[in-house]
N, C-alpha and C positions, 0 to 999 in steps of 0.2 A: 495618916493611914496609908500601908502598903499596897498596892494594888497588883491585880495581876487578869490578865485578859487569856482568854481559854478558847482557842479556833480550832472546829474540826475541819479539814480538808477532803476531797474524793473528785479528783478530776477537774480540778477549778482553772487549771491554768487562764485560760483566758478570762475569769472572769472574777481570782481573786489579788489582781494588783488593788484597786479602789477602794478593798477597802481594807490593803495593809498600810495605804497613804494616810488612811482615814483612823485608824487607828495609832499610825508614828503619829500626826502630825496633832493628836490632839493637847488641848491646852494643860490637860494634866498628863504629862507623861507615864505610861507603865511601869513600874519597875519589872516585871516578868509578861512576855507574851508565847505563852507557851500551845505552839501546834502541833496537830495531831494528826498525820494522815492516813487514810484509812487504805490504802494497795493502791493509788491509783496508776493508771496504764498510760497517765498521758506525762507532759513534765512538769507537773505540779511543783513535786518536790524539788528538784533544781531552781526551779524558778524561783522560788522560796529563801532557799539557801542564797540564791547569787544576790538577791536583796539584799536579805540580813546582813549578809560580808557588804555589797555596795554601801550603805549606809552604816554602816559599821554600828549595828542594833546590839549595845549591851542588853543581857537578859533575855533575848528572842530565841528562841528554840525551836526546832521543828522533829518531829520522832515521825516516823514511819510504820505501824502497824505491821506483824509478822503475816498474817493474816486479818481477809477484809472483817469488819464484826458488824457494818453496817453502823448508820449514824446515832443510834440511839445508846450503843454499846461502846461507840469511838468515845459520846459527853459522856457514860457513865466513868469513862478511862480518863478524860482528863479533867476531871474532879477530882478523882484518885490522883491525878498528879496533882493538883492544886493544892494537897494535904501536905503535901514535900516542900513547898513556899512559905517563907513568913507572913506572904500576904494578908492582909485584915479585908480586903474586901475581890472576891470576884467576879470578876464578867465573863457574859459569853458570847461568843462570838460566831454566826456564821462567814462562811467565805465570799458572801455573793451582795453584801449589804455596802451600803454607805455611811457613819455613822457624822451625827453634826461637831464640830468639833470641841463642842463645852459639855459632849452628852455625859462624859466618865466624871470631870469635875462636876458638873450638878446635881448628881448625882450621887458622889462623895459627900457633898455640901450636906445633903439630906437626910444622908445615913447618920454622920458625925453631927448633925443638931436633935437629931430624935433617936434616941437608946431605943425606944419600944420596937422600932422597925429592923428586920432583920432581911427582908428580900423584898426588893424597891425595882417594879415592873414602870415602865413610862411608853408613852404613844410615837407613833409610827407614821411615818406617810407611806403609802402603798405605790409601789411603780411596776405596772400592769405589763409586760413586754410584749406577752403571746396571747391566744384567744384559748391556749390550750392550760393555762396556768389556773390553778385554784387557787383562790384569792378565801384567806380567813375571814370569819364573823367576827368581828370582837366583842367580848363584854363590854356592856354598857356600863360604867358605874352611875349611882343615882346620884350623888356630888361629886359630877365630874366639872361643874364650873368651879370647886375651892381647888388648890395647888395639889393636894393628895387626897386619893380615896381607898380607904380600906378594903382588904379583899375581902369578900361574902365568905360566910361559912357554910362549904359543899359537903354534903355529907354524901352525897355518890361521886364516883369518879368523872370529871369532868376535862375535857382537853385544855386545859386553862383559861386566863385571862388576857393575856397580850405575847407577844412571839416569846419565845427564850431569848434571842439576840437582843432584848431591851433591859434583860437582869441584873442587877447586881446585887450579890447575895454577901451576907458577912458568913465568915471563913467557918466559924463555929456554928451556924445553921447545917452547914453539908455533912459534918462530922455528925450531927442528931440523926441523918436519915442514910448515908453514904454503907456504914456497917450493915445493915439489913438487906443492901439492893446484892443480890446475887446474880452472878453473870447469865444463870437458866431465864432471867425477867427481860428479856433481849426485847422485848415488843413495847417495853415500859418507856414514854416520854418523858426528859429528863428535865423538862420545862411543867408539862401538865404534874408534875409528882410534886414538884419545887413551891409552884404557886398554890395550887389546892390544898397542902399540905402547910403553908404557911395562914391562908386564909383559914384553916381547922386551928395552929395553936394564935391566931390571933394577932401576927408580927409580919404581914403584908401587907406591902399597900404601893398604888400607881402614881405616878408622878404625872399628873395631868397635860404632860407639855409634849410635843413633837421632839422626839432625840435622833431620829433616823430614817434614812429610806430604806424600804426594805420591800428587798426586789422579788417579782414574782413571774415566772416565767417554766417551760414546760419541763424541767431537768430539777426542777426543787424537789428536795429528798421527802421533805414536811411534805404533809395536809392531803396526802394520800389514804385511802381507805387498805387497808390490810386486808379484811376479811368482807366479801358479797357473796348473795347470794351462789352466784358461779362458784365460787370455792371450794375448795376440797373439806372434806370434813376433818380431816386431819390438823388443818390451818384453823379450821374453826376451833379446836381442841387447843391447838398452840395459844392463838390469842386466849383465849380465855383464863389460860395457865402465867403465861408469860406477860401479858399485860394486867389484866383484873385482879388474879390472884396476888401478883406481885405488889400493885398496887395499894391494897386493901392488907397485906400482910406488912409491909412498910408503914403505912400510918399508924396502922394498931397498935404497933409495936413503939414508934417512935411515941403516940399519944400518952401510952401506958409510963412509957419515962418521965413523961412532962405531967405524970397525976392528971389526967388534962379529964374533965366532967363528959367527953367524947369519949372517950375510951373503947366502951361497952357496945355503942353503937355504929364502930368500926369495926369490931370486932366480929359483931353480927351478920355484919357485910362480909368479912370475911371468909367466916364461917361457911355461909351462904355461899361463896363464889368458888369455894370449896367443893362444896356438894355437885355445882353445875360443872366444873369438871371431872369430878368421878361418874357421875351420869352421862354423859357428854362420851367419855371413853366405854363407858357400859353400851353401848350401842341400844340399849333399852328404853324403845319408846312411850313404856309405861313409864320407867321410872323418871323418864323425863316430864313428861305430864302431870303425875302425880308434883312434883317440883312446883311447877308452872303454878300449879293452883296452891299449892301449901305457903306457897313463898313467894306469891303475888306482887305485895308489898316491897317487895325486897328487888325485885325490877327495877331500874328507873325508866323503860320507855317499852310500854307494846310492844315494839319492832324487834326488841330484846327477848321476851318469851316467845313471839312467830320465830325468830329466829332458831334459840333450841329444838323448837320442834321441827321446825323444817330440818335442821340438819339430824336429826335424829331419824331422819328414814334415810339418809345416804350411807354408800357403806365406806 
Protein backbone atom coordinates (compact mmCIF):
# COMPACT_ATOMS: atom_id res chain seq x y z
CA UNK A 1 0.00 0.00 0.00
CA UNK A 2 0.90 3.60 -1.17
CA UNK A 3 0.68 5.91 1.53
CA UNK A 4 0.48 9.49 1.85
CA UNK A 5 0.35 11.91 4.94
CA UNK A 6 -1.85 15.20 4.72
CA UNK A 7 -0.51 18.32 7.21
CA UNK A 8 -2.34 21.56 7.39
CA UNK A 9 -0.06 24.36 8.62
CA UNK A 10 -1.01 28.26 10.03
CA UNK A 11 1.67 29.78 11.90
CA UNK A 12 3.60 26.78 13.34
CA UNK A 13 7.02 27.63 13.02
CA UNK A 14 8.06 27.06 16.23
CA UNK A 15 6.18 24.25 16.97
CA UNK A 16 6.04 22.20 13.74
CA UNK A 17 9.77 20.72 13.35
CA UNK A 18 8.79 17.49 16.02
CA UNK A 19 6.65 16.45 14.15
CA UNK A 20 8.04 16.65 10.62
CA UNK A 21 11.11 14.51 12.47
CA UNK A 22 8.20 12.44 13.64
CA UNK A 23 6.84 11.75 10.58
CA UNK A 24 10.39 11.49 8.12
CA UNK A 25 11.65 9.15 10.61
CA UNK A 26 8.87 6.88 10.90
CA UNK A 27 9.32 3.05 10.22
CA UNK A 28 7.24 3.05 7.20
CA UNK A 29 8.27 5.76 5.11
CA UNK A 30 5.66 8.11 3.14
CA UNK A 31 5.68 8.01 -0.37
CA UNK A 32 3.81 11.71 -0.47
CA UNK A 33 3.71 14.26 2.42
CA UNK A 34 1.83 16.82 1.16
CA UNK A 35 1.33 20.39 3.07
CA UNK A 36 -0.88 22.97 3.21
CA UNK A 37 -0.50 26.37 4.50
CA UNK A 38 -3.04 28.34 5.30
CA UNK A 39 -1.40 32.52 4.95
CA UNK A 40 0.71 32.29 7.71
CA UNK A 41 2.48 35.65 8.88
CA UNK A 42 5.12 34.06 10.51
CA UNK A 43 8.04 31.56 8.70
CA UNK A 44 6.35 28.59 8.57
CA UNK A 45 6.71 28.13 5.14
CA UNK A 46 10.49 28.74 4.64
CA UNK A 47 10.93 26.75 7.38
CA UNK A 48 9.42 24.00 5.82
CA UNK A 49 10.80 24.23 2.47
CA UNK A 50 14.56 24.53 3.98
CA UNK A 51 13.74 21.08 5.62
CA UNK A 52 12.53 19.43 2.73
CA UNK A 53 15.65 20.61 0.58
CA UNK A 54 17.93 19.79 3.93
CA UNK A 55 16.99 16.42 3.98
CA UNK A 56 16.38 16.06 0.54
CA UNK A 57 12.46 14.72 1.26
CA UNK A 58 11.36 12.95 -2.26
CA UNK A 59 7.59 13.37 -2.36
CA UNK A 60 7.21 16.22 0.46
CA UNK A 61 5.32 19.19 -0.73
CA UNK A 62 4.35 22.33 0.75
CA UNK A 63 1.51 24.85 -1.14
CA UNK A 64 0.56 27.97 0.38
CA UNK A 65 -3.01 28.95 0.44
CA UNK A 66 -4.02 32.25 -1.83
CA UNK A 67 -6.01 33.11 0.85
CA UNK A 68 -6.65 32.11 4.63
CA UNK A 69 -9.79 29.49 4.49
CA UNK A 70 -9.30 28.54 8.05
CA UNK A 71 -8.45 25.04 9.21
CA UNK A 72 -11.49 23.11 8.41
CA UNK A 73 -11.40 24.35 4.77
CA UNK A 74 -7.26 24.07 4.54
CA UNK A 75 -8.32 19.54 5.34
CA UNK A 76 -11.25 19.89 3.19
CA UNK A 77 -8.32 21.12 0.28
CA UNK A 78 -5.94 18.67 0.97
CA UNK A 79 -8.21 15.72 0.55
CA UNK A 80 -8.88 17.30 -2.64
CA UNK A 81 -5.22 16.97 -3.18
CA UNK A 82 -4.96 13.61 -1.94
CA UNK A 83 -7.34 12.54 -5.03
CA UNK A 84 -4.16 13.62 -7.18
CA UNK A 85 -1.92 10.65 -5.52
CA UNK A 86 -1.87 7.04 -6.22
CA UNK A 87 -1.97 6.65 -2.61
CA UNK A 88 -4.15 3.55 -1.12
CA UNK A 89 -4.14 4.91 2.31
CA UNK A 90 -4.26 8.40 4.01
CA UNK A 91 -3.25 10.25 7.08
CA UNK A 92 -3.72 13.27 8.65
CA UNK A 93 -1.73 15.25 10.14
CA UNK A 94 -1.63 18.15 12.54
CA UNK A 95 1.37 20.49 12.87
CA UNK A 96 1.88 20.57 16.57
CA UNK A 97 1.68 16.51 17.44
CA UNK A 98 4.34 14.01 18.02
CA UNK A 99 3.43 10.80 16.25
CA UNK A 100 5.28 7.13 17.69
CA UNK A 101 7.27 5.90 15.30
CA UNK A 102 5.49 2.40 14.18
CA UNK A 103 2.05 4.57 14.29
CA UNK A 104 1.61 4.70 10.06
CA UNK A 105 3.01 1.02 9.91
CA UNK A 106 0.42 -0.46 12.46
CA UNK A 107 -1.75 0.86 11.18
CA UNK A 108 -1.20 -0.02 7.55
CA UNK A 109 -0.74 -3.68 9.20
CA UNK A 110 -4.60 -3.28 10.04
CA UNK A 111 -6.14 -1.87 7.11
CA UNK A 112 -4.30 -4.65 4.74
CA UNK A 113 -5.46 -7.63 7.23
CA UNK A 114 -9.22 -6.55 7.47
CA UNK A 115 -10.93 -5.44 3.92
CA UNK A 116 -14.12 -4.41 6.04
CA UNK A 117 -12.43 -1.49 7.62
CA UNK A 118 -12.09 1.51 5.65
CA UNK A 119 -11.14 4.44 8.38
CA UNK A 120 -8.98 3.15 11.29
CA UNK A 121 -9.06 5.98 14.25
CA UNK A 122 -6.33 4.81 17.26
CA UNK A 123 -5.50 6.41 20.94
CA UNK A 124 -3.59 9.22 21.94
CA UNK A 125 -1.64 10.42 24.89
CA UNK A 126 -2.57 13.83 25.81
CA UNK A 127 0.27 16.50 26.70
CA UNK A 128 -1.35 19.26 28.67
CA UNK A 129 1.01 22.56 28.12
CA UNK A 130 -1.27 25.63 29.33
CA UNK A 131 -4.19 25.90 31.99
CA UNK A 132 -5.74 27.60 29.06
CA UNK A 133 -5.90 24.70 26.51
CA UNK A 134 -9.20 22.57 26.12
CA UNK A 135 -8.37 19.12 26.45
CA UNK A 136 -11.12 16.68 24.45
CA UNK A 137 -13.59 13.93 26.05
CA UNK A 138 -13.09 10.90 24.16
CA UNK A 139 -15.25 8.22 23.31
CA UNK A 140 -15.26 5.58 25.26
CA UNK A 141 -15.54 2.35 23.33
CA UNK A 142 -17.23 -0.65 25.18
CA UNK A 143 -14.31 -3.27 23.82
CA UNK A 144 -11.68 -1.21 24.27
CA UNK A 145 -9.62 -4.12 26.00
CA UNK A 146 -9.82 -6.26 22.41
CA UNK A 147 -7.11 -4.81 19.68
CA UNK A 148 -10.10 -2.95 17.61
CA UNK A 149 -13.42 -1.38 18.38
CA UNK A 150 -16.01 -0.69 16.00
CA UNK A 151 -17.42 2.75 15.56
CA UNK A 152 -21.17 3.22 17.09
CA UNK A 153 -23.90 4.07 14.80
CA UNK A 154 -24.66 7.99 15.40
CA UNK A 155 -27.39 9.00 13.89
CA UNK A 156 -27.23 12.82 15.01
CA UNK A 157 -24.15 14.76 14.35
CA UNK A 158 -21.53 14.16 16.77
CA UNK A 159 -17.85 15.66 17.07
CA UNK A 160 -16.33 12.33 16.57
CA UNK A 161 -14.57 9.72 18.31
CA UNK A 162 -10.70 10.33 18.61
CA UNK A 163 -8.63 13.40 17.11
CA UNK A 164 -8.30 13.58 13.14
CA UNK A 165 -4.46 13.41 13.58
CA UNK A 166 -4.97 9.48 14.52
CA UNK A 167 -6.74 8.67 10.87
CA UNK A 168 -6.02 6.64 8.36
CA UNK A 169 -8.50 6.49 5.81
CA UNK A 170 -8.33 4.22 2.37
CA UNK A 171 -8.29 6.51 -0.55
CA UNK A 172 -11.79 5.33 -1.96
CA UNK A 173 -13.61 6.16 1.31
CA UNK A 174 -12.91 10.19 0.79
CA UNK A 175 -13.99 9.96 -2.82
CA UNK A 176 -17.81 8.55 -1.36
CA UNK A 177 -18.18 11.69 0.70
CA UNK A 178 -15.29 14.41 -0.90
CA UNK A 179 -18.02 15.16 -4.05
CA UNK A 180 -20.85 16.50 -1.70
CA UNK A 181 -18.78 18.73 0.69
CA UNK A 182 -19.11 22.20 -0.88
CA UNK A 183 -16.80 24.86 0.03
CA UNK A 184 -20.17 27.20 1.59
CA UNK A 185 -19.86 23.99 4.66
CA UNK A 186 -16.68 26.01 5.89
CA UNK A 187 -17.74 25.15 9.65
CA UNK A 188 -17.98 21.35 8.81
CA UNK A 189 -15.12 19.22 10.80
CA UNK A 190 -13.35 17.07 8.46
CA UNK A 191 -12.62 14.51 11.20
CA UNK A 192 -16.22 14.52 13.14
CA UNK A 193 -17.80 14.09 9.08
CA UNK A 194 -15.07 11.20 8.50
CA UNK A 195 -15.60 9.03 11.63
CA UNK A 196 -19.52 9.46 12.14
CA UNK A 197 -20.01 8.90 8.69
CA UNK A 198 -17.96 5.72 8.78
CA UNK A 199 -19.50 4.42 11.93
CA UNK A 200 -23.28 5.08 9.76
CA UNK A 201 -21.90 2.78 6.72
CA UNK A 202 -20.34 0.36 9.24
CA UNK A 203 -16.22 0.35 8.03
CA UNK A 204 -14.83 2.26 11.29
CA UNK A 205 -13.19 1.17 13.87
CA UNK A 206 -10.17 2.29 16.80
CA UNK A 207 -7.09 0.70 17.20
CA UNK A 208 -7.00 0.35 20.91
CA UNK A 209 -3.29 1.15 21.23
CA UNK A 210 -1.42 4.69 21.98
CA UNK A 211 0.00 6.05 18.45
CA UNK A 212 0.82 9.64 19.50
CA UNK A 213 1.11 12.52 21.57
CA UNK A 214 -1.06 15.03 20.95
CA UNK A 215 -0.44 18.33 22.09
CA UNK A 216 -2.78 20.64 23.82
CA UNK A 217 -1.99 24.02 24.62
CA UNK A 218 -3.80 27.58 24.13
CA UNK A 219 -3.24 28.42 20.05
CA UNK A 220 -4.99 24.90 19.01
CA UNK A 221 -7.33 25.64 16.17
CA UNK A 222 -9.74 22.39 17.35
CA UNK A 223 -11.98 22.16 20.30
CA UNK A 224 -13.16 25.62 20.26
CA UNK A 225 -16.81 26.47 20.47
CA UNK A 226 -17.91 28.58 17.30
CA UNK A 227 -21.25 29.75 18.33
CA UNK A 228 -22.37 31.02 22.47
CA UNK A 229 -24.72 32.43 23.77
CA UNK A 230 -22.85 36.05 23.20
CA UNK A 231 -23.01 35.45 19.54
CA UNK A 232 -24.21 37.32 16.86
CA UNK A 233 -27.25 35.91 15.42
CA UNK A 234 -25.90 36.03 12.17
CA UNK A 235 -23.07 33.30 13.34
CA UNK A 236 -25.76 31.44 14.80
CA UNK A 237 -27.38 31.18 11.18
CA UNK A 238 -23.91 30.39 9.63
CA UNK A 239 -23.30 27.48 11.84
CA UNK A 240 -26.43 26.00 11.45
CA UNK A 241 -26.14 26.31 7.53
CA UNK A 242 -22.49 25.65 7.21
CA UNK A 243 -22.01 22.96 9.72
CA UNK A 244 -25.41 20.91 10.52
CA UNK A 245 -26.89 21.48 7.30
CA UNK A 246 -23.67 20.39 5.44
CA UNK A 247 -23.24 17.68 7.60
CA UNK A 248 -26.67 16.02 7.37
CA UNK A 249 -26.72 16.75 3.44
CA UNK A 250 -23.38 14.81 3.10
CA UNK A 251 -24.37 11.71 4.71
CA UNK A 252 -27.77 11.58 3.19
CA UNK A 253 -26.44 11.65 0.15
CA UNK A 254 -23.36 9.51 0.59
CA UNK A 255 -25.90 6.70 2.50
CA UNK A 256 -28.45 7.02 -0.35
CA UNK A 257 -25.32 5.68 -2.78
CA UNK A 258 -24.35 2.96 -0.51
CA UNK A 259 -28.42 1.62 -0.43
CA UNK A 260 -27.43 1.89 3.20
CA UNK A 261 -31.22 0.99 5.53
CA UNK A 262 -30.00 4.71 7.12
CA UNK A 263 -30.88 6.64 4.40
CA UNK A 264 -34.44 7.96 5.25
CA UNK A 265 -33.49 8.87 8.69
CA UNK A 266 -30.64 10.98 7.52
CA UNK A 267 -32.39 12.37 5.48
CA UNK A 268 -35.06 13.50 7.87
CA UNK A 269 -32.41 15.12 9.82
CA UNK A 270 -31.77 16.72 7.09
CA UNK A 271 -34.81 17.92 6.15
CA UNK A 272 -35.14 19.06 9.48
CA UNK A 273 -31.85 21.15 9.83
CA UNK A 274 -33.20 22.57 6.86
CA UNK A 275 -36.24 24.07 8.23
CA UNK A 276 -34.11 25.42 11.37
CA UNK A 277 -32.31 27.56 9.15
CA UNK A 278 -34.98 29.07 7.05
CA UNK A 279 -36.54 29.92 10.38
CA UNK A 280 -33.51 30.96 11.93
CA UNK A 281 -33.22 33.67 8.90
CA UNK A 282 -37.09 34.44 9.26
CA UNK A 283 -36.37 36.25 12.19
CA UNK A 284 -39.91 34.76 13.34
CA UNK A 285 -40.30 33.78 16.72
CA UNK A 286 -43.37 31.98 16.22
CA UNK A 287 -42.05 30.02 13.50
CA UNK A 288 -39.40 29.08 15.50
CA UNK A 289 -41.32 27.86 18.31
CA UNK A 290 -43.79 26.26 16.44
CA UNK A 291 -40.45 24.06 15.14
CA UNK A 292 -39.34 23.51 18.66
CA UNK A 293 -42.47 21.63 19.45
CA UNK A 294 -43.20 20.03 16.02
CA UNK A 295 -39.72 18.76 15.74
CA UNK A 296 -38.88 17.91 19.37
CA UNK A 297 -37.49 14.63 18.52
CA UNK A 298 -35.50 15.79 15.93
CA UNK A 299 -33.21 17.87 18.70
CA UNK A 300 -30.45 15.87 20.08
CA UNK A 301 -30.03 18.03 23.29
CA UNK A 302 -32.32 20.71 25.10
CA UNK A 303 -29.65 23.25 24.99
CA UNK A 304 -30.28 22.98 21.08
CA UNK A 305 -34.02 24.12 21.13
CA UNK A 306 -33.19 26.97 24.20
CA UNK A 307 -30.84 27.81 21.84
CA UNK A 308 -33.17 28.65 18.75
CA UNK A 309 -35.31 30.36 20.65
CA UNK A 310 -33.04 32.57 22.46
CA UNK A 311 -31.47 33.54 19.36
CA UNK A 312 -34.66 34.24 17.76
CA UNK A 313 -35.36 37.34 19.63
CA UNK A 314 -31.87 38.95 18.51
CA UNK A 315 -31.87 40.95 15.71
Amino acid sequence: MKTAVLMATYNGEKLVEKQLESIKNQVLSPDYVIIRDDGSTDGTVQFVRDYIKHHNLVGWTITQNEKNLGWRLNFRQLLIDSQNTDADVIFLSDQDDVWHLEKNKRQVEILSNHSEIEVLSADTEFNVSTSEATVPTNYVFKDNTQELSKFPIERFYKAGFRQGMTLAIKKEFINRFLKYWQEDYNLLPHDALIECLAGLLEVGYNLNETVAIHNRHETNASGKAVVTLKSSKALHIQELYAKYQGYYEIVYKVLQDNNSSLTQVEKNYYEFTKRRVANAQSGNFFKTFEQVIKDWKNYEHASSRIRDILFSFKK
